[in-house]
N, C-alpha and C positions, 0 to 999 in steps of 0.2 A: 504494500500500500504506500503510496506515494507523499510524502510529508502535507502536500494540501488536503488530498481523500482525508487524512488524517484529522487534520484540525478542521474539515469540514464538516468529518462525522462527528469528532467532540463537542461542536459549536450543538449538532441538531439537539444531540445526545442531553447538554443542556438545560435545554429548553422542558424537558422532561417533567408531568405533576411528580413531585415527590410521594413519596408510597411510603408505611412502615411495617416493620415485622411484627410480630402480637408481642406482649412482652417477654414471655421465655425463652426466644429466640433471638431477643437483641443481644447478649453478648456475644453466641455465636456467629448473628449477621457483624457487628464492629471487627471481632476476631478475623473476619473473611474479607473483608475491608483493609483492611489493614496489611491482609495478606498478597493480595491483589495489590494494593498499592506498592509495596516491595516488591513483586514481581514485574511490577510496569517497568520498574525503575533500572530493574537487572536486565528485563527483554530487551530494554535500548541500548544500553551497555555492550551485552554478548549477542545479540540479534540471537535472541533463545526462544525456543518456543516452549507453549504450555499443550497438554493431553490432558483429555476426558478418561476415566479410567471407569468400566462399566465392572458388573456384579460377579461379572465369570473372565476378568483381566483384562478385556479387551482394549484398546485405547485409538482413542483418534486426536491428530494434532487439533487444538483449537484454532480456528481462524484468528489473523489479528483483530475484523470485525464484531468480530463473537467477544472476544477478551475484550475490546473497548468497552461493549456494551456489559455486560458481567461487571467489570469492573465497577464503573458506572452508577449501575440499580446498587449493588454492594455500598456504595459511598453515600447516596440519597436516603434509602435505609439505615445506613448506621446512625447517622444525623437526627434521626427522630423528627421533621421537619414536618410530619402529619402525624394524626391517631390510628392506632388497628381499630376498625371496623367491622 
């Protein structure tokens, strides 16, 4: 993905209502948050990629689009910036 794609998709990305987790799962969403954010930071770095790891080992590389987005809802969520409903 090309540095503009990039900051055009973060721009949309954005724009996004913020959402939140119920409460028993806000430490775990911040935790994942946080985690993703250190991974963003290493992926620029080492041009590294991240994998989905499914039930029975399987894995597939994550899109850089998919990670933006994940990142993303991760970070709006951790925030608390709405109620669960």
């Amino acid at each position: 993905m090309t540095a503009t794609a990039q900051r055009r998709l973060e721009a949309s990305l954005r724009s996004m209502e913020p959402v939140a987790a119920p409460p028993e799962e806000q430490a775990g969403v911040q935790a994942l948050s946080l985690l993703l954010r250190d991974l963003s930071i290493h992926r620029t770095r080492r041009k590294a990629t991240c994998k989905l790891v499914g039930p029975q080992g399987e894995t597939m590389v994550l899109p850089e689009a998919i990670f933006s987005v994940l990142t993303r809802v991760a970070e709006v969520m951790a925030e608390r910036r709405d109620t669960y409903a």
